[in-house]
C-alpha positions in Angstrom: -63.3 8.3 88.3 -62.1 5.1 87.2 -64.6 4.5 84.3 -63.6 8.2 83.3 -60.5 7.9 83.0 -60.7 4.7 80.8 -63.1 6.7 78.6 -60.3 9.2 78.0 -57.7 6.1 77.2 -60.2 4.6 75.2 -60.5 8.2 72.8 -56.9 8.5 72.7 -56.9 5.6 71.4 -59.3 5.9 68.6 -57.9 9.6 67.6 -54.5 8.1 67.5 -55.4 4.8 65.2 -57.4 7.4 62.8 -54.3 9.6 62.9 -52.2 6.9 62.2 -54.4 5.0 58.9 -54.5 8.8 57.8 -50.8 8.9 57.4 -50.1 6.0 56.1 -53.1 6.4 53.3 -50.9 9.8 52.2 -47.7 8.3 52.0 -48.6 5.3 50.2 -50.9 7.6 47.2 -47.3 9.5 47.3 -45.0 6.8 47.0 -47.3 5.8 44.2 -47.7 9.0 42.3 -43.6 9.3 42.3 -42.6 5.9 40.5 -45.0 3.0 39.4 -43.6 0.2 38.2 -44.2 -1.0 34.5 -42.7 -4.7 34.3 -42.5 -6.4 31.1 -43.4 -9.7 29.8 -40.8 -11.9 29.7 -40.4 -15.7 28.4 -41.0 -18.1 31.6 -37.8 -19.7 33.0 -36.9 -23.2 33.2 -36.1 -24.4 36.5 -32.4 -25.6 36.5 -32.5 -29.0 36.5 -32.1 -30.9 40.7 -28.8 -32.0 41.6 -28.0 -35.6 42.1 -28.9 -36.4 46.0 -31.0 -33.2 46.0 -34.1 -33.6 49.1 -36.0 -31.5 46.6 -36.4 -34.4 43.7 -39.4 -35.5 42.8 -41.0 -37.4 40.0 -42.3 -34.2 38.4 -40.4 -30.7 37.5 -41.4 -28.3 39.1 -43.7 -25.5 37.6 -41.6 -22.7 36.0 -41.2 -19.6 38.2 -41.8 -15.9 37.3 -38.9 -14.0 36.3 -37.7 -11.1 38.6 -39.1 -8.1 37.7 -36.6 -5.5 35.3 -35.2 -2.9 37.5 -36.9 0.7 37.0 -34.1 3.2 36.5 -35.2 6.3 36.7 -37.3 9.1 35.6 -36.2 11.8 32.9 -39.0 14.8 32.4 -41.8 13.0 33.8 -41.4 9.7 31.6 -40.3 6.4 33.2 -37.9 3.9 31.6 -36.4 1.2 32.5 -34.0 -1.9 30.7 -35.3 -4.4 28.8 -33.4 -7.4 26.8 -33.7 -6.9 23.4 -32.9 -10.3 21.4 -31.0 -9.6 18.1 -31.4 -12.0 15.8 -32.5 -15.2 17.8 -28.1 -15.0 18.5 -27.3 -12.8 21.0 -28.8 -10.5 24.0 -28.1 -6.5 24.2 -29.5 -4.3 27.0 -31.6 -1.6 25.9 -34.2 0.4 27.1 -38.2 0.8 26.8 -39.8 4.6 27.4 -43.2 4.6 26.7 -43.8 3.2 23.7 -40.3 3.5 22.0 -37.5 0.7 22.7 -34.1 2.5 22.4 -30.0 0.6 21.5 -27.1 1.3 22.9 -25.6 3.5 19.6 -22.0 1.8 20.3 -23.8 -1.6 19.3 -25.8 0.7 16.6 -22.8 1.8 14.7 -21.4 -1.1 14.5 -24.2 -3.6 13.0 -25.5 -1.1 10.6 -22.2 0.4 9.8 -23.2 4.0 10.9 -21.3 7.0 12.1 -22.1 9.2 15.0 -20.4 11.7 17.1 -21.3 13.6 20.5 -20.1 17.6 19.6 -20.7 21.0 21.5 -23.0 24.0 20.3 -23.3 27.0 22.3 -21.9 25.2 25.4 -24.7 22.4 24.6 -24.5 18.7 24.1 -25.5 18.2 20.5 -25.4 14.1 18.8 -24.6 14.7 14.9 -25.4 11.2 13.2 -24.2 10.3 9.6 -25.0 7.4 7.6 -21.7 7.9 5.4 -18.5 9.5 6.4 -17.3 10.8 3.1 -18.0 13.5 1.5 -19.5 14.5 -2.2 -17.3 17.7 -3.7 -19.4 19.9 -5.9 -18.5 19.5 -10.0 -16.5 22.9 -11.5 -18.1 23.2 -14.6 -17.2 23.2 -17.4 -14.0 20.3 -16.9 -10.7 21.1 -18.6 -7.6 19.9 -19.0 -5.9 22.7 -17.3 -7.9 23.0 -14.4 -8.4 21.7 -11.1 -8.6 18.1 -11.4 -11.8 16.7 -9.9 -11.4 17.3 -6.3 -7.7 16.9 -5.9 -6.9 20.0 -4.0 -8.5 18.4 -1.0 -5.1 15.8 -1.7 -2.5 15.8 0.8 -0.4 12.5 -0.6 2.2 12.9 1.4 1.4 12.2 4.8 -0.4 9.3 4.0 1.2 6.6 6.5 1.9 4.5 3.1 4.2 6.7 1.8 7.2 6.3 3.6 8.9 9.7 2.7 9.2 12.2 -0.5 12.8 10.6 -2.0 16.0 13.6 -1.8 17.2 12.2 -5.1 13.8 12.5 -7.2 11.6 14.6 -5.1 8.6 12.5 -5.0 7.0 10.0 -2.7 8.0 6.6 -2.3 5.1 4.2 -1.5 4.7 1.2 0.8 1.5 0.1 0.1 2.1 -3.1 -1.2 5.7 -3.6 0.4 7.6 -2.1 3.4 10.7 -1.9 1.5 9.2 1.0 -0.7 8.9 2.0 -4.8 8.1 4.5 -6.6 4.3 4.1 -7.7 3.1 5.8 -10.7 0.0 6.7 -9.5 0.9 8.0 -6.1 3.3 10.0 -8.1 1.1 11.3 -11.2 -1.7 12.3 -8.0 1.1 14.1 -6.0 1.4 16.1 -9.1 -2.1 16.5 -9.6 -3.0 17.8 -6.1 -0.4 20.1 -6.1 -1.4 21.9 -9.5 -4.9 22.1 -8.4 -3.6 23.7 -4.7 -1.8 26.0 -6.7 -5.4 26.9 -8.5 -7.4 27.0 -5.4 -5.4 28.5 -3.1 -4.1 31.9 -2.2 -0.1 33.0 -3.5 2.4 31.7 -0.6 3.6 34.2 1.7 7.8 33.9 0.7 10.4 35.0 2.7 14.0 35.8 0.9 16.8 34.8 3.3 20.0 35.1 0.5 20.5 36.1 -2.8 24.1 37.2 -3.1 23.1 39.9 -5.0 23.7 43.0 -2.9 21.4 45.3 -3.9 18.8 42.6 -3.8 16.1 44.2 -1.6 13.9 41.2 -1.1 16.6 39.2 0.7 16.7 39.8 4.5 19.5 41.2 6.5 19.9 37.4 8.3 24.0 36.9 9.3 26.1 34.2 8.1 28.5 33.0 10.4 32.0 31.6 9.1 33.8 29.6 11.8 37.9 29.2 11.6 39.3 27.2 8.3 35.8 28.2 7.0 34.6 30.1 4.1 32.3 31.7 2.1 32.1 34.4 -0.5 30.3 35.9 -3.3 31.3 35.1 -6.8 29.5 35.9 -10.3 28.4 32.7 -11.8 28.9 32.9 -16.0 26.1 29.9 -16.6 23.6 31.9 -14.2 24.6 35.4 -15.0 24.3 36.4 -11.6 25.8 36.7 -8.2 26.8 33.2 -6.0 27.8 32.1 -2.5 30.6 30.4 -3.1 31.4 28.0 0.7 33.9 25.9 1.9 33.4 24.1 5.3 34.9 20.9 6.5 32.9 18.2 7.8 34.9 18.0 10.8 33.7 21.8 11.4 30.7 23.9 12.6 30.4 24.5 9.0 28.9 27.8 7.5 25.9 28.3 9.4 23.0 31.1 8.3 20.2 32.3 11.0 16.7 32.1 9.7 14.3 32.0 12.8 11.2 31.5 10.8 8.2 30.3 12.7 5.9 30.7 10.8 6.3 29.0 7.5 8.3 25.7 6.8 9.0 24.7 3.4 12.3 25.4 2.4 14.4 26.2 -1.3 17.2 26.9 -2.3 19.4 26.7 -5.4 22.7 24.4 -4.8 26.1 23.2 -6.9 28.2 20.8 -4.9 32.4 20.3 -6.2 32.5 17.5 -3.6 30.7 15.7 -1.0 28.6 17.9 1.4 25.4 18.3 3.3 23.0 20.9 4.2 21.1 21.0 7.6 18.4 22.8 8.8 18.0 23.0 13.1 14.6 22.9 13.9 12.9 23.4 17.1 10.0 21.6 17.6 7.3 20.9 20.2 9.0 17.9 21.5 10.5 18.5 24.7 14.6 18.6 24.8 17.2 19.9 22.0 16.2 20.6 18.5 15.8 18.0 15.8 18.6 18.6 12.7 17.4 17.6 9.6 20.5 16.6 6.7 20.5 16.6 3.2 23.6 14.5 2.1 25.5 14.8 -1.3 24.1 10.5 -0.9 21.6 8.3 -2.7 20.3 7.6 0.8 16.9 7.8 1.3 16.2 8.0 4.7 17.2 7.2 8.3 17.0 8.4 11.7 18.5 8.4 14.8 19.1 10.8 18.0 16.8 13.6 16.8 18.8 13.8 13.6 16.9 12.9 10.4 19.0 12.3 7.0 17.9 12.5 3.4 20.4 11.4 0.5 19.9 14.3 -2.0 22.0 12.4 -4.8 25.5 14.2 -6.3 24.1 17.5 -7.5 27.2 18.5 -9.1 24.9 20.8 -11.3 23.0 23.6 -10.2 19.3 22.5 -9.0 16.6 23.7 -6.8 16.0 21.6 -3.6 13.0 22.3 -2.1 11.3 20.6 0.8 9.1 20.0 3.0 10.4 20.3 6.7 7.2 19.4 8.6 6.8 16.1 6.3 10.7 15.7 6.4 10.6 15.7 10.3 7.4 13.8 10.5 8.4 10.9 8.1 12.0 11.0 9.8 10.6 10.1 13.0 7.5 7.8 12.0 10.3 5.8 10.2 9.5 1.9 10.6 10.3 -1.5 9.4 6.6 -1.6 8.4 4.1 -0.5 5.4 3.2 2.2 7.6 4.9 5.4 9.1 4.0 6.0 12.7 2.4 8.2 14.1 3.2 11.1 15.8 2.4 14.4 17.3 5.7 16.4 16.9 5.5 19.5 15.0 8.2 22.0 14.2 7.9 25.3 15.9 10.7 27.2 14.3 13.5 27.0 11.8 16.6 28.3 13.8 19.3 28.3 11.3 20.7 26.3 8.0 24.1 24.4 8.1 26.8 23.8 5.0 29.1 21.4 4.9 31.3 20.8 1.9 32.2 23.0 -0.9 30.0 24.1 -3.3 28.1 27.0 -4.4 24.6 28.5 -3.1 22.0 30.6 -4.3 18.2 31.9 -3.5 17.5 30.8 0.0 13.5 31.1 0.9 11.3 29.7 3.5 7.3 29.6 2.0 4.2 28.7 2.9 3.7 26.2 -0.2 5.5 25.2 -2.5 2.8 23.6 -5.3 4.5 24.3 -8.1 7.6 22.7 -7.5 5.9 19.3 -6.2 3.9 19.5 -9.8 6.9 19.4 -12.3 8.6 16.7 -9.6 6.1 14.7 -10.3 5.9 15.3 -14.1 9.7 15.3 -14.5 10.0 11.9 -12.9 7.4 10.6 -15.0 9.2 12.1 -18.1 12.2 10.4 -17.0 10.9 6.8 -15.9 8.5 6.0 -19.0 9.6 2.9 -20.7 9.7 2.2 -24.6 6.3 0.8 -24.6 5.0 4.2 -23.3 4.0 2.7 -19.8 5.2 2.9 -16.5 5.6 -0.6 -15.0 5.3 -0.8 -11.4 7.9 -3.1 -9.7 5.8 -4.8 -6.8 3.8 -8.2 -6.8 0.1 -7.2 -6.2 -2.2 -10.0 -5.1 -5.9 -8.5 -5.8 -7.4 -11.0 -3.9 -8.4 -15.0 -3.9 -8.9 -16.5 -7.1 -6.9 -13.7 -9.5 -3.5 -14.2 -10.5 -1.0 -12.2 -8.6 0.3 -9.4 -10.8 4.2 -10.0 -11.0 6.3 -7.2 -11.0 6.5 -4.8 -14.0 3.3 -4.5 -14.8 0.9 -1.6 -16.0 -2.0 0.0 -14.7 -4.4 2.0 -16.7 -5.0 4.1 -14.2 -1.9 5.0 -13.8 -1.1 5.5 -17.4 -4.6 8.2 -17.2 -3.4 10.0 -14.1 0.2 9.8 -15.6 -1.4 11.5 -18.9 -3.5 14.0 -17.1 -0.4 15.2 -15.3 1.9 15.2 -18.5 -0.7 17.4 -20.5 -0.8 19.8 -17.8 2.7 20.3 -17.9 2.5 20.8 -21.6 0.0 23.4 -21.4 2.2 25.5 -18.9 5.2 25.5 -20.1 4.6 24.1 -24.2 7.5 21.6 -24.1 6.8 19.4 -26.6 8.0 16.6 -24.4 5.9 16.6 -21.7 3.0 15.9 -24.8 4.9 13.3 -26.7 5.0 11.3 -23.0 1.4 11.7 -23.0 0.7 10.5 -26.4 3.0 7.7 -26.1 1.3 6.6 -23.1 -1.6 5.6 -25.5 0.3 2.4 -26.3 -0.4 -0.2 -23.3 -4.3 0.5 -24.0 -4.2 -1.0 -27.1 -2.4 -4.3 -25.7 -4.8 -7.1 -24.2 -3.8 -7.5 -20.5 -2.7 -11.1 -21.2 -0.3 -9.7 -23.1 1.3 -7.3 -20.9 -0.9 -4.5 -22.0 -4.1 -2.8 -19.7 -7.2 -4.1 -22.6 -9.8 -6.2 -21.4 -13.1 -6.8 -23.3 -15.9 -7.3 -21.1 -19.3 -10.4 -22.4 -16.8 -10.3 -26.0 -17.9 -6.7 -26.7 -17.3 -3.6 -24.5 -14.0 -2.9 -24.1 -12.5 -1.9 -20.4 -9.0 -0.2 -19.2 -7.9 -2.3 -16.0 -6.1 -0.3 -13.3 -5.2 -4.1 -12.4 -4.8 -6.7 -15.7 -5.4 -9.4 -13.6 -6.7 -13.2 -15.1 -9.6 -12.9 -15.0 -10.3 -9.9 -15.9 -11.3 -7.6 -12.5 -13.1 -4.6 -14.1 -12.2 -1.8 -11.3 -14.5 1.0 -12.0 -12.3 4.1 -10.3 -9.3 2.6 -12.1 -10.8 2.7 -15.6 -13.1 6.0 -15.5 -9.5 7.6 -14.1 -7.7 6.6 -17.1 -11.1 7.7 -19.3 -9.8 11.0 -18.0 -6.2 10.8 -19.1 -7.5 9.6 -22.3 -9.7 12.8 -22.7 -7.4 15.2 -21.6 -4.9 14.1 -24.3 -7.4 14.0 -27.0 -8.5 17.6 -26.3 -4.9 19.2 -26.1 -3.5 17.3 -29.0 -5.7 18.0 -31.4 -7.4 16.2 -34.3 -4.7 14.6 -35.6 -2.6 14.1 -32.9 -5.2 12.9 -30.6 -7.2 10.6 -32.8 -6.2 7.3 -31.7 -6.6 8.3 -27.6 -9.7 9.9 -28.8 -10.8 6.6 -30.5 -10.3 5.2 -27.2 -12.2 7.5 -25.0 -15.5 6.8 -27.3 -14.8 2.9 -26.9 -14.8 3.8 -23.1 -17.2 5.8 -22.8 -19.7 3.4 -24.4 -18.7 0.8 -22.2 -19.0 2.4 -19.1 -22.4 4.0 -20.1 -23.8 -0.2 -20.7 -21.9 -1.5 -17.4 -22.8 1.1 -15.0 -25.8 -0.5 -13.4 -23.5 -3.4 -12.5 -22.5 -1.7 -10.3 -25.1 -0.5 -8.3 -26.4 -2.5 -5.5 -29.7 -0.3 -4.5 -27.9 0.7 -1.9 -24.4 1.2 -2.1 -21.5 0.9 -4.7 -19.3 -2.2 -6.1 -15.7 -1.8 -6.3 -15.1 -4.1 -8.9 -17.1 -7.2 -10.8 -15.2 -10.0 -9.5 -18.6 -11.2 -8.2 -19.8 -11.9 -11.3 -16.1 -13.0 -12.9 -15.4 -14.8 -10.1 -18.9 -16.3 -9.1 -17.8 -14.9 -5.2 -20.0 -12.3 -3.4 -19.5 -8.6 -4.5 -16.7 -6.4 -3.5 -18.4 -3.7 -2.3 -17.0 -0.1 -2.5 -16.3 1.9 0.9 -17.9 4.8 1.4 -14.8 6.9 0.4 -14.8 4.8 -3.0 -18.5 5.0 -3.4 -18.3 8.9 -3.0 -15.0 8.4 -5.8 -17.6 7.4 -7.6 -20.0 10.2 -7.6 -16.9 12.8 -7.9 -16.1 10.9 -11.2 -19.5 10.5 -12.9 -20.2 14.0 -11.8 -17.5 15.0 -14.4 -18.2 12.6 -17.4 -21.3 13.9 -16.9 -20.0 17.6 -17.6 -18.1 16.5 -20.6 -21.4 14.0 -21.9 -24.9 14.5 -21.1 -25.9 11.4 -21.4 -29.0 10.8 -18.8 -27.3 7.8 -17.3 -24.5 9.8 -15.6 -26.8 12.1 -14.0 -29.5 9.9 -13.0 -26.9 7.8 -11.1 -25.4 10.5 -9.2 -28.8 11.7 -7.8 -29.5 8.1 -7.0 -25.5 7.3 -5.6 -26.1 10.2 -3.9 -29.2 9.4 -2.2 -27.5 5.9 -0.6 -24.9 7.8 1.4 -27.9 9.2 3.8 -29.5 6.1 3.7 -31.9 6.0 0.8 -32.0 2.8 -0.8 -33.8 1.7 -3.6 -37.4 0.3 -4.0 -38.2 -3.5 -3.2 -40.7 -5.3 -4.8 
């Protein structure tokens, strides 16, 4: 029985060893089949050199050890990958990681060493990675180009809420720029492309929707039935106006009163005009809610040469006397915006306020009214603002000198105040001409050909001429010493120079004419200085100054292309073409050949 019985012990035994190898052979082929590790070479380590007083010293280092393997990290679709050290440069380390074959960067480190854009955007509920090498955009030519079209791409212009200008001026009605000083001036060219974006809006775009709030006529049936209300020892009436030939609100409301108030409760539209005659000081407000949380903002016009200030949710413009009639028309959302951005910087704040309805419009004073409206644009008026001013500001030598130091950069003199720009004397012309053709004062084009006269004048000599190797002569938007050679500054007052020469004719346009060709022969020669094989250059100090290139931004390069896409439309000379297609090709990357 005994020797039985250890027989049975001595199966058990063997059934339960085999049952146990079995198992373990099956989970270990799992195990395996699930995640096997792929480790990757990496340099040997030096062993940290002993302490002082260290047991472990010896008169030999010791033998390098192995690094620790790199951790696996997972496993995506059936492929394994795991982080590696990738060495940029022989500088510096970044973590990466190794699939298969293909080594893959962190984009963050991507974006910023090879100056790349990239976004992560939704599709259909899907994650979807959009990569650009370029962030600016190309606009398609119109052809043919005229001077009374859109010019180039302009509509897509929204000058004023750019955070350097610091708000559209009450008294002149257009913007005021800080980008050279936080005080702020009026800038030609800022001005002259105000004008230009606005007349090529008003050719792109749909006719505003307008709503008529007051005409004093009464059997005007485009005004709205919207009350006035007239507080005690305030008034208002209608009266015929002999100079207009119409019907007038005549008001009277003391500043120390509600004054005469007028409900509007437009939501859905926010520029605001009106025709107004003040006999003494006076103000209009507008009440605004907004989406700011609390009481409405007021916006004030004041019979002041103010320009701007804010405090308390109230925002004031000085509007000048106007003790004549005039049209004031503006902006409330910019008004608002630039009122409480205000800063003691070159640039207005930020923020996210937005008006959400007009309530009601506020006199105070007395004066006479006329023509209340509330529009979705206004393009028209911002245009002759902008060509009015420049009508009004041009000095005797036809230019107009812009009152700021500008300090180009290292090595060129700084540019005291009062001096020209060329391409502000081409926008200035483009704008000018325009106006001519609409409305055929002869003034806006005798501005225009006048404007002619600081192109003839070597820079040196307070003009805008340069001459570029003694032979091809250039248009600087800066007349620095030396010579700078911007090439958006000079093709932009090309422009000016061509739209004069076509709308004054033969005779009158000779001389700009004469100086378009000169231009245009120039640019055609210099062109490939500016092409890098990959990019743009902004300007040729590198080879005036002996320093490294200037090169353009994307949003200058694709200036640029916009520009050489139009001479080409006006000249067919190959060059133009040819280096748009090849300009083109470098925003996605495309460079040119090596050797």
């Amino acid at each position: 029985m005994r020797c039985l019985a250890a027989r049975v012990n001595y199966k058990t035994l063997i059934v339960i060893c085999a049952l146990f190898t079995l198992i373990t052979v099956l989970l270990w082929n799992r195990c395996s089949s699930d995640a096997s590790l792929h480790f990757l070479p990496r340099a040997a380590l030096v062993a940290p050199s002993p302490k002082v007083g260290d047991a472990s010293i010896s008169s030999q280092q010791h033998p390098p050890q192995p690094p620790e393997p790199p951790p696996v990290v997972g496993v995506v679709s059936g492929i394994k990958y795991e982080e590696i050290d990738c060495l940029i440069n022989d500088e510096s380390t970044v973590k990466g990681r190794r699939e298969g074959g293909e080594i893959y960067l962190p984009f963050s480190w991507m974006e910023k060493y090879f100056e790349v854009y990239g976004k992560v955007v939704q599709y259909d509920g899907y994650d979807r990675f959009e990569f650009q090498h370029s962030y600016s955009k190309v606009y398609t030519q119109r052809e043919p180009y005229h001077p009374d079209g859109v010019f180039m791409s302009f509509e897509g212009y929204n000058v004023e809420v750019r955070d350097r200008v610091k708000c559209i001026s009450g008294v002149e009605g257009v913007p005021l720029s800080t980008q050279w000083g936080p005080q702020g001036y009026f800038y030609a060219i800022q001005i002259a492309q105000y004008g230009l974006s606005h007349y090529s809006k008003n050719l792109t775009e749909r006719p505003p929707h307008v709503e008529v709030y007051d005409t004093a006529e009464e059997r005007d049936s485009r005004a709205s039935t919207a009350p006035w209300s007239v507080p005690k020892g305030c008034s208002l009436s209608r009266v015929h106006d002999n100079t207009r030939a119409t019907s007038v609100r005549q008001f009277s409301a003391p500043e120390s009163s509600e004054g005469v108030s007028l409900q509007l409760g437009n939501s859905k539209d926010f520029i605001l005009s009106l025709d107004i005659k003040f006999v003494a000081n006076g103000s209009v407000s507008v009440i605004l809610e907004t989406t700011e949380k609390g009481p409405p903002f007021t916006i004030h016009y004041v019979t002041s040469t103010q320009l701007i200030a804010f405090k308390d949710r109230e925002i004031t413009y000085g509007i000048g006397p106007r003790t004549a009639w005039s049209t004031l028309t503006r902006d409330l959302l910019t008004d608002l915006r630039k009122g409480v951005g205000l800063s003691n910087t070159k640039a207005v704040k930020a923020t996210k306020i937005m008006p959400r309805r007009v309530v009601r419009l506020v006199l105070h004073g007395r004066g006479f009214l006329d023509n209340i409206t509330i529009s979705t644009t206004a393009h028209m008026a911002a245009f002759f603002a902008a060509s009015d001013w420049l009508l009004r500001n041009q000095d005797e030598r036809g230019g107009w000198p812009i009152m700021v130091t500008r300090k180009l950069g290292e090595g060129f003199r700084p540019l005291e105040p009062g001096w020209y720009s060329a391409m502000a004397q081409g926008q200035a012309m483009s704008t000018l001409v325009r106006a001519y053709l609409l409305t055929k004062d002869q003034a806006y084009l005798n501005a225009a050909l006048k404007a002619v006269g600081p192109y003839k004048v070597p820079s040196a000599q307070h003009g805008v001429k340069a001459v570029f190797m003694n032979k091809y002569d250039w248009y600087e938007e800066y007349p620095t010493t030396p010579s700078s050679f911007v090439l958006n500054g000079f093709i932009y007052s090309l422009l000016g120079l061509y739209d004069l020469t076509e709308t004054a004719g033969e005779k009158l346009g000779r001389e700009a004419g004469q100086l378009f060709s000169r231009g245009m022969e120039s640019v055609k020669a210099m062109l490939p200085l500016y092409d890098t094989g990959s990019g743009s250059i902004y300007d040729l100090r590198h080879f005036m100054l002996g320093t490294a290139p200037n090169l353009a931004r994307w949003d200058y390069h694709t200036t640029h292309i916009n520009q050489l896409q139009l001479l080409a439309s006006i000249d067919n000379a190959p060059i133009f073409k040819d280096v748009v297609k090849r300009w083109k090709n470098y925003l996605k990357g495309i460079r040119a050949k090596h050797n």
